[in-house]
Each structure stands twice: as structure tokens, then as C-alpha cells.
C-alpha positions as CSV (number, residue, x, y, z in Angstrom):
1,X,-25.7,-20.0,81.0
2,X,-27.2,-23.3,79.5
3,X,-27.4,-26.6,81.1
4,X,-25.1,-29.3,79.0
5,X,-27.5,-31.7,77.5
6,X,-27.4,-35.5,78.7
7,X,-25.4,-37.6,76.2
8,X,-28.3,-39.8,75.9
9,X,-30.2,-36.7,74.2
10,X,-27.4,-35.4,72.6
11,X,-26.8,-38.6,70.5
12,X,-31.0,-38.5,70.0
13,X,-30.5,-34.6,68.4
14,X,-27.5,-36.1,66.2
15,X,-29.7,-38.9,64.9
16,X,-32.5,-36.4,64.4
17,X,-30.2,-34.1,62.2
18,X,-29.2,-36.6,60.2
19,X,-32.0,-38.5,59.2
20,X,-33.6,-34.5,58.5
21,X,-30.4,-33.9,56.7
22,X,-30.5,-37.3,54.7
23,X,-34.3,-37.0,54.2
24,X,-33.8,-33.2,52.6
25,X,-31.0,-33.8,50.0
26,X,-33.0,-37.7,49.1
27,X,-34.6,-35.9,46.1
28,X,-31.1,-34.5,44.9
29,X,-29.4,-37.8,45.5
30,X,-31.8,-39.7,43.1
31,X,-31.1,-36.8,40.7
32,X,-27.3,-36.6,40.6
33,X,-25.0,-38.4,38.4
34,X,-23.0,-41.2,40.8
35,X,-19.0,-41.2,41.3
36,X,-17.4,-44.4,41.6
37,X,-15.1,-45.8,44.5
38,X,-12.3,-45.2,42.3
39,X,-13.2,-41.8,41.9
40,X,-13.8,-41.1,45.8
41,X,-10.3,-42.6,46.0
42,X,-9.0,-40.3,44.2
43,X,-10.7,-37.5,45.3
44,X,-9.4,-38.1,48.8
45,X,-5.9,-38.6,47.6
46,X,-6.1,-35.3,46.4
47,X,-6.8,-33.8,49.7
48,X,-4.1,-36.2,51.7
49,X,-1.6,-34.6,49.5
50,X,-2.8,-31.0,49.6
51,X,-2.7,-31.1,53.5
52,X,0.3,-33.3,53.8
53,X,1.9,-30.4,51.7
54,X,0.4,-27.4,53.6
55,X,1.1,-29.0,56.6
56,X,4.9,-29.2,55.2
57,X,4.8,-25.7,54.4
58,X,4.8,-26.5,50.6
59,X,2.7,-23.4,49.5
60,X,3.8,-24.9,45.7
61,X,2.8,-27.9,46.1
62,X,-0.3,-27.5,47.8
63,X,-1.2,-24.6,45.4
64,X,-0.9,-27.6,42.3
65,X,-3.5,-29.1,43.7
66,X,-6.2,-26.1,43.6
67,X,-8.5,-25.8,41.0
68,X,-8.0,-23.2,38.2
69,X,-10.7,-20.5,39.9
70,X,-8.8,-20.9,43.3
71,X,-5.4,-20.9,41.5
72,X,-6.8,-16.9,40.1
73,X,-8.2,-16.1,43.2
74,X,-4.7,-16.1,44.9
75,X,-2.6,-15.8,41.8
76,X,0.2,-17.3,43.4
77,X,1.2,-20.0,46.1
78,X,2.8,-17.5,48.9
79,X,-0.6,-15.8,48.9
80,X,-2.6,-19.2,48.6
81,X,-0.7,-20.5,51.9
82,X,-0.7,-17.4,54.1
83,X,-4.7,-17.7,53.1
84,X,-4.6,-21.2,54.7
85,X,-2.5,-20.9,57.4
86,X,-4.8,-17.9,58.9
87,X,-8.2,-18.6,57.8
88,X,-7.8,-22.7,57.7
89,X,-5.5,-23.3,60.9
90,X,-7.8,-26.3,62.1
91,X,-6.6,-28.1,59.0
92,X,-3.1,-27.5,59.6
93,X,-3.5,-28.0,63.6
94,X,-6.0,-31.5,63.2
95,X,-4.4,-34.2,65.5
96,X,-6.2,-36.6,63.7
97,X,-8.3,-36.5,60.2
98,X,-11.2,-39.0,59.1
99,X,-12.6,-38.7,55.9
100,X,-16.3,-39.1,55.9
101,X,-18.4,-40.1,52.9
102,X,-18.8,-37.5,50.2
103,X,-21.8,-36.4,47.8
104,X,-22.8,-35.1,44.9
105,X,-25.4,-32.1,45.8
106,X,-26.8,-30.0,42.8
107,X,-24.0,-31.4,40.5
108,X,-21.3,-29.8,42.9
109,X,-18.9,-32.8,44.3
110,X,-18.4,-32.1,48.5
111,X,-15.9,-34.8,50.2
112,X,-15.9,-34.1,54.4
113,X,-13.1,-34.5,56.5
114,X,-13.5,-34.9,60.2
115,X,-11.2,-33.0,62.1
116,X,-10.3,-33.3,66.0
117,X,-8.0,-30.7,67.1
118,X,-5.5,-31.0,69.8
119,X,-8.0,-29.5,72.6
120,X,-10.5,-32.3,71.3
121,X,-12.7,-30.1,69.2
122,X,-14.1,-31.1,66.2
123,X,-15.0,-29.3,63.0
124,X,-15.8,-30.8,59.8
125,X,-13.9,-29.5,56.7
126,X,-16.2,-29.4,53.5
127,X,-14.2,-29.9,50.5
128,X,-15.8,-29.3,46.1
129,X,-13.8,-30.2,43.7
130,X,-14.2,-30.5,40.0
131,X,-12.7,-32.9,37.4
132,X,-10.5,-31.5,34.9
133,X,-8.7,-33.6,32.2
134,X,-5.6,-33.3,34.2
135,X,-7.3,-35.4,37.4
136,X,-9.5,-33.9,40.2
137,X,-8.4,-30.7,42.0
138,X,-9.8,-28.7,44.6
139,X,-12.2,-25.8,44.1
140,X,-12.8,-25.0,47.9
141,X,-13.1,-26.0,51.3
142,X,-15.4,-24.4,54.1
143,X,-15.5,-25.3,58.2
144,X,-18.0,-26.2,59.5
145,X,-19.1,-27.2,63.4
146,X,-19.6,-30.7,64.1
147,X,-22.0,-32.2,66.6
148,X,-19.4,-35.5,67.0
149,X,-17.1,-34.9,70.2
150,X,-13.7,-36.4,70.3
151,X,-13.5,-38.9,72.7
């Protein structure tokens, strides 16, 4: 069993990370071509909708908003919700979302969003998307830990 770390050094560790996080991808940011605040805004509306309609049960809806690879990876929105609602629960279950700010890494566009779950968890939903002449869409979405606790 381990010993839970002091706050004091846990909030150290999380500053750590970052600035070894930030100070590994400085030679891609320098590198990478810049998105403007219009197009962050939209990028993040695209999400609010997607999970406003999963969360609504909207498998059509939310399957509009999925990029044309994701869109033939399920094939059709029935199969595209059941996907979300048993591998992605923590987006559908998120008592509170925060978007966090998004990057350009190697070309591919990631957007986070924080999420605290009811028991005060938090995970960090990793959304790409691409840009297709139709607006941006959504081309995946991974979970990942967070070091943050929920207050």
C-alpha cells in the first residue's frame, strides 16, 4: 500500500510535469501552423454539441459531427452511440466539463476537456479533429488520467 503524497508535493510533481511536458513539445509548437480564437471557438462548439447530443441520446446527431474516417469506422449512428455509451461513459457521466487550451502537435489539432465525474474523479478527454470544407468535425477522442483533483 503507498503513502498519499502531501499536497504540497503533489502540486510540486504537477508543476514538474508540466513544465517537462511544455518543454518537450516547445520544438513542435514553433513548428506548427497556429489556429486562431475563432477557430478554437469553433472547435469547442463542435464538441459542446456532440456531447450535449450524446448525452441526449441523439446517436444522429452526435454521429453528424464525426469526421468522415469515424463516420466508416461505425457505419452508422446506433453503432457510433452504443461505442460511446460503453467505452466513453465518463463523458456522458461528467458532472461538470472545462475545456482546457488545445494544440497543434505534429500537424494533428488535440482540444482537452476536463472532466469531474460525480465521485470527484477527473480524467481528461483528448479530442483531434480535422477541417473539412463543411466546418470542423471530430476524428477521435481518447481518456486520459488527470493529475488535477476535483475539489
Amino acid at each position: 500500500m503507498s503513502t498519499p503524497l502531501h499536497p504540497a508535493r503533489r502540486v510540486w510533481l504537477a508543476r514538474a510535469f508540466a513544465f517537462a511536458l511544455a518543454s518537450a513539445l516547445a520544438p513542435f509548437a514553433a513548428a506548427q501552423p497556429r489556429l486562431g480564437r475563432r477557430d478554437w471557438r469553433a472547435i469547442r462548439k463542435v464538441i459542446t454539441r456532440q456531447l450535449a447530443a450524446l448525452r441526449a441520446g441523439d446517436g444522429e446527431q452526435a454521429f453528424d459531427w464525426a469526421s468522415p474516417g469515424i463516420r466508416a469506422q461505425f457505419g452508422d449512428a446506433q453503432t457510433f452511440l452504443a461505442m460511446v455509451r460503453g467505452a466513453y461513459a465518463a463523458l456522458l457521466d461528467a458532472r461538470y466539463t472545462e475545456f482546457l487550451d488545445g494544440a497543434v502537435i505534429d500537424g494533428i489539432i488535440i482540444q482537452p476537456l476536463r472532466l469531474i465525474a460525480p465521485d470527484n474523479s477527473v480524467r481528461v478527454a483528448l479530442y483531434t479533429l480535422e477541417r473539412l470544407p463543411n466546418g470542423w468535425r471530430i476524428s477521435g477522442c481518447r481518456l486520459a488520467p488527470s493529475t488535477v483533483q476535483a475539489a
